[in-house]
N, C-alpha and C positions, 0 to 999 in steps of 0.2 A: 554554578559550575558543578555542584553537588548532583543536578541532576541533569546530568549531559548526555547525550546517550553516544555510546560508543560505537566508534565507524572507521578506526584506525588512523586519525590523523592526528592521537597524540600518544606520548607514547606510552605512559601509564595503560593504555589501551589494550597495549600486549602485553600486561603482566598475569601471570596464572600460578596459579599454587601446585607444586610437584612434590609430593613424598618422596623424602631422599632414596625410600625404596624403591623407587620406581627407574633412578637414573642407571643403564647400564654402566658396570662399572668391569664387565669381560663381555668378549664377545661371544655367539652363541656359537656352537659344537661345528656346526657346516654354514657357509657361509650365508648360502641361497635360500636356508631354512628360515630366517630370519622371518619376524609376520609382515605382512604388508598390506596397509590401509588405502584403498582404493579413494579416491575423491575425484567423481563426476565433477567439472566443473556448469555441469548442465542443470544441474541442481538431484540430477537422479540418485537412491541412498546409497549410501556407503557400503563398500563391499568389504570382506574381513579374509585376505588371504594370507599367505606366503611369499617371500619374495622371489622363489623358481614361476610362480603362476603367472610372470610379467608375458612369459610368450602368449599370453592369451587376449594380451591387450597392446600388443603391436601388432603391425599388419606389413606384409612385401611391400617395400619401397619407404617405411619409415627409415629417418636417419637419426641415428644413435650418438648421440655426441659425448664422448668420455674426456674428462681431463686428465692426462697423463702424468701430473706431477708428482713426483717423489718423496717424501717423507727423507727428510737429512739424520741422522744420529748426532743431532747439533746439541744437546746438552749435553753439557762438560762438567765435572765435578774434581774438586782439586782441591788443593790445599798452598795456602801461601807459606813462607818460609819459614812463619812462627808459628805453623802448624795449622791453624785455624783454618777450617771448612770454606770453600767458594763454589759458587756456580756459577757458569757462564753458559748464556741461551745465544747461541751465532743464529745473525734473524738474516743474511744477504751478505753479499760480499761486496767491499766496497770497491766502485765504478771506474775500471780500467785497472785492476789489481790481477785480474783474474788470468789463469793460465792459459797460452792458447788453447785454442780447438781442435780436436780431431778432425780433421777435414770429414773422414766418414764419420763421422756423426751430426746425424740434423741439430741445428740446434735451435734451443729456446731463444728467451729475451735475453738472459746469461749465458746461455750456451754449457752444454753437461759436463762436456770436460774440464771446460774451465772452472766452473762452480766445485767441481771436485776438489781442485787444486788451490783455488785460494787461500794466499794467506794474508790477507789484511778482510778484516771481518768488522761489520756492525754488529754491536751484540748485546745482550742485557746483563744484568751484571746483581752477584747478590754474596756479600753485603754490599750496596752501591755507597757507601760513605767512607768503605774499606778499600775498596779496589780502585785508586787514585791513577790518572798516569804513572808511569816509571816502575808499577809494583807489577811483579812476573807471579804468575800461579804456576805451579806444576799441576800437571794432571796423569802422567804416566812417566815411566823414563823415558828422556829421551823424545818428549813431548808438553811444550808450557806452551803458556797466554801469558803474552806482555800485553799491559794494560796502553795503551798509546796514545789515544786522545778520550774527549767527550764527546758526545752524540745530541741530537735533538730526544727532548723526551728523555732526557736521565741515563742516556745510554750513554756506550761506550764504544770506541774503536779501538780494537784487538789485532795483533797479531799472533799468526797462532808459529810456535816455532821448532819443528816437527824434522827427529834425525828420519829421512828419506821419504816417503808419500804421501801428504796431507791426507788423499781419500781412506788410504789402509789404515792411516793413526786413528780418523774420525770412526772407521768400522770397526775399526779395535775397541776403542775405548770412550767413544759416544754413546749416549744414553736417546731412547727414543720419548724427543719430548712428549710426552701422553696431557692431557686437557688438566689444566688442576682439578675439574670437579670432577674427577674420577678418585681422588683422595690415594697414590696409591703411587709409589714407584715404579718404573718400567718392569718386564719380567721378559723373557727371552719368548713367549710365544707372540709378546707385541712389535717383534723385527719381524713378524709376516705376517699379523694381524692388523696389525695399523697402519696397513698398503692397500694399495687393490693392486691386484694380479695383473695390472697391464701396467703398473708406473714407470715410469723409464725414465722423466728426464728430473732429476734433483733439483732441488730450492726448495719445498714448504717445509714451515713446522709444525706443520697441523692437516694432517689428513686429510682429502676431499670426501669424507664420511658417505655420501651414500651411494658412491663406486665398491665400499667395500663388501659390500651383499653380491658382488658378482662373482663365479668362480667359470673358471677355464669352461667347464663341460656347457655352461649355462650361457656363455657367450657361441661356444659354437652352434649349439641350439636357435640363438637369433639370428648368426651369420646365415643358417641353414633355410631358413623361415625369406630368407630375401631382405632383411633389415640391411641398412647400409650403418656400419661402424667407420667412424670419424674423431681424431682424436686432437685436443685444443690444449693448452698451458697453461694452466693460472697458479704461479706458486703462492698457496697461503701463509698468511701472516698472521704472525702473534695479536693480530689487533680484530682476528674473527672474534674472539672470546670476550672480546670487552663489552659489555653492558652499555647501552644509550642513557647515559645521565641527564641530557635535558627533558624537558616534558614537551618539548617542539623538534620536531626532530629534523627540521631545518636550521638549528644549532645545532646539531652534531654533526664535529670533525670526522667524517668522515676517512678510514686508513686507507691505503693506496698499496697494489699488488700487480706484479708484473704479469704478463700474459703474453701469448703467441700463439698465431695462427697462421699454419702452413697453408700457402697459395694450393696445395690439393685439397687441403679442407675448407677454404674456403672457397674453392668452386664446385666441391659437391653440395654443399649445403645450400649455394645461391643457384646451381642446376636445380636442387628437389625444390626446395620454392618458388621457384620460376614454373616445376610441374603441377605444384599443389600436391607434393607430398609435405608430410608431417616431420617437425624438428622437436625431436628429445632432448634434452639436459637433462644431462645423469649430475643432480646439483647444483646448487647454488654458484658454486665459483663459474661451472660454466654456463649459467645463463650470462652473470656480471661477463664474462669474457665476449659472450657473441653480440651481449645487446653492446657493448663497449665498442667493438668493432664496426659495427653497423651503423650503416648512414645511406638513409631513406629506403632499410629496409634491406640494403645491399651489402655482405659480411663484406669487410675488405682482410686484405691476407699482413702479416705481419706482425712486430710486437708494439709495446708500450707500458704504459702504466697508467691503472686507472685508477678512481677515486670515485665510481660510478655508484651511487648510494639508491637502490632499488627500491620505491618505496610508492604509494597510494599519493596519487593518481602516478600510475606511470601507462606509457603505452610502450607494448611489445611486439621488438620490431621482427623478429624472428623463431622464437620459440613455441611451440605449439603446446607441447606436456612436460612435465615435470616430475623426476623422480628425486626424493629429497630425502633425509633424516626429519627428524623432533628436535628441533631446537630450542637453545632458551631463553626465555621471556626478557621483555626489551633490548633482542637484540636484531641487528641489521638484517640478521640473517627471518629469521621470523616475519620481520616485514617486506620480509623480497619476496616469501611464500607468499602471505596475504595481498600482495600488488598482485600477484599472478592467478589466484584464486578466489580472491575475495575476500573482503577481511572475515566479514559473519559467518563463511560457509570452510574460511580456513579454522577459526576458531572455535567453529561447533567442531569441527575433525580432531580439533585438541583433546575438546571434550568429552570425545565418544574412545580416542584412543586411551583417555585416563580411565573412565569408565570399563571399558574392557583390557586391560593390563597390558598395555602395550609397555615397552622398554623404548628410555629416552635417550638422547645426547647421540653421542659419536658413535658408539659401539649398539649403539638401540634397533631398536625398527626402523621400518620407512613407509612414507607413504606417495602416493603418486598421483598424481592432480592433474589431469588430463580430459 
C-alpha cells in the first residue's frame, strides 16, 4: 500500500499541506480583483489571471449558471438563565412549520418567505449537554430559543420565540455564520461580504464561495458579451465543512442539501445543450444541483434533496466548465473538482496555486477548469 500510486480513489489522496498563512481569512479590497487560476482541462498550461478576466474566457451563447441562495444570520448567541454562554446554529426549518408564501415571490424548495418566518428550527446546539429540552436561552429582549426536542446527529429542535418578526429579530441579532477555519468572529463587513450580489432566496449557512468574486459591473459585462445568466438553489449545509474520515470514500455519509430549479432555467439550459452551447457552474453546489436534476442528460425543473456525492469516476451530464474556489483537503468538495478535471491535473493546479501564493478557502481565489 506504501507504494500506491495516487489516482484519486482514496481519499488520503486528496490530502495537501496548506500554511495556515495562506488561508484567506478576509476578503480582498474589490471583489473581481481577486486572482484566478485558469486550468485547461485540455491539458494546455495554466494561466495566472484575475478574476474580472473571466470575460475573455466566455463566449456569446455560454450559459452562466449562478446559485442564488442566501446566507441566513442563523447564529445565535445567548445566554441561559444562570447566565452561562450558548450558541445556537439554526441549519433548516422544520417541514410544514414554515410561514406561508408570498405569492409574489418564487420560491425555492422552502420557499423565502416562509424560511424567513419559521419558528420551529433544526439547529446545533453548544454546550450540547447543557441545552436539554425544556431549557429556554435568551438571546435579545423579547427574543429566546426553547430548546424542544432532539435531532439526528446531536442536534436539536428549537423554537425560536420572537415579540413580532422572526426575519427582523434574525437581522437584528443573528450572527453571520463565517467557516471555523477562518479562526475569527463575524464583523459587520461580512453581512455583504459573505453574499454574492445576486442572493435572494435564504436557507444556507455557508456561502456558495465562488459566486462571491462576482460584482454588479462584472455581471453586466457578461450579460453584455451575449452570455445567458441562469440562476438555480442549492441551500448549503453545515455538512460542506466536514472532512471525509474514511479512506474509501464509498463509506462516507454523504450530507444531503435542498435545491430548486425553475422550469425557466431549466429550459434554457436544456435549449443551449440541445444547441451545443456551453454550461458554467459558478461552483460546486451548483454542479451537485444540475447533475442532481438531470436524467439522461435532460435538467428537469423543480426541487428536492440530494445526497449526490461527486466523485471519480463520475460522468457529467451537463456541465461543460467550472468556476470554483480552493478547497480543503479530504473534502467532498475537492473531489467533485478532481471528478471534473482530473485528479493529476486538478492536483498539480493545487500545486502551482501554492507555489504562486494563491489565497485559500471561502474568502480566497478561484480557479476555473474549463
Amino acid at each position: 500500500m506504501a507504494n500506491r500510486v495516487k489516482d484519486g480513489s482514496r481519499v488520503s489522496d486528496y490530502e495537501y499541506e496548506l500554511p495556515p498563512g495562506r488561508i484567506a481569512r478576509y476578503p480582498t479590497e474589490r471583489r473581481d480583483q481577486s486572482r484566478l487560476l485558469v486550468v485547461p482541462r485540455g491539458g494546455e498550461p495554466f494561466e495566472h489571471r484575475v478574476f474580472s478576466d473571466l470575460v475573455d474566457l466566455l463566449s456569446p451563447g455560454d450559459v452562466l449558471v449562478v446559485n442564488e441562495s442566501r446566507v441566513s444570520p442563523a447564529r445565535l448567541l445567548g445566554r441561559k438563565p444562570t447566565g452561562a454562554p450558548s450558541e445556537i446554529l439554526l441549519l433548516r426549518p422544520v417541514a410544514g412549520t414554515e410561514a406561508p408564501e408570498d405569492p409574489g415571490v418564487e420560491s425555492s424548495s422552502a420557499g423565502a418567505a416562509g424560511h424567513d418566518e419559521a419558528t420551529l428550527w433544526e439547529a446545533l446546539v453548544r454546550p450540547g449537554g447543557k441545552l436539554k429540552p425544556g431549557r429556554l436561552v435568551n438571546i435579545a429582549p423579547g427574543f429566546d430559543v426553547e430548546i424542544v426536542d432532539g435531532a439526528p446527529g446531536g442536534g436539536r429542535i428549537v423554537r425560536l420565540v420572537v415579540d413580532g418578526s422572526v426575519r427582523e429579530a434574525l437581522e437584528a441579532h443573528g450572527h453571520v455564520p463565517l467557516p471555523p477555519y477562518l479562526e475569527r468572529d463575524d464583523e459587520p463587513l461580512d453581512r455583504e461580504r459573505y453574499q454574492t450580489v445576486y442572493a435572494r432566496v435564504p436557507g444556507s449557512v455557508a456561502a456558495p464561495t465562488a459566486g462571491l468574486h462576482f460584482t454588479p459591473e462584472l455581471l453586466d459585462k457578461i450579460d453584455e458579451m451575449g452570455v445567458e445568466r441562469v440562476a438555480v438553489t442549492l441551500d448549503v449545509g453545515v455538512g460542506t465543512f466536514r472532512p471525509v474520515e474514511a479512506e474509501d470514500p464509498a463509506e462516507h455519509d454523504m450530507h444531503s442539501e435542498r435545491y430548486f430549479v425553475s422550469a425557466e432555467a431549466s429550459a434554457a439550459i436544456n435549449l443551449a445543450r440541445g444547441e451545443g452551447r456551453r454550461i458554467w457552474a459558478v461552483g460546486t453546489t451548483v454542479v451537485r444541483t444540475l447533475e442532481s436534476a438531470a436524467h439522461e442528460g435532460v435538467v428537469g425543473a423543480g426541487g428536492g434533496v440530494t445526497d449526490l456525492f461527486v466523485r471519480l469516476p463520475f460522468r457529467f451530464q451537463v456541465v461543460d466548465g467550472l468556476i470554483t474556489n480552493f478547497h480543503l483537503p479530504r473534502s467532498t468538495l475537492l473531489m467533485l473538482v478532481a471528478a471534473f478535471g482530473g485528479y493529476e491535473r486538478t492536483m498539480e493546479a493545487y500545486g502551482a496555486a501554492m507555489d504562486e501564493g494563491y489565497r485559500f478557502y471561502s474568502y480566497g481565489d478561484a480557479m476555473v477548469v474549463g
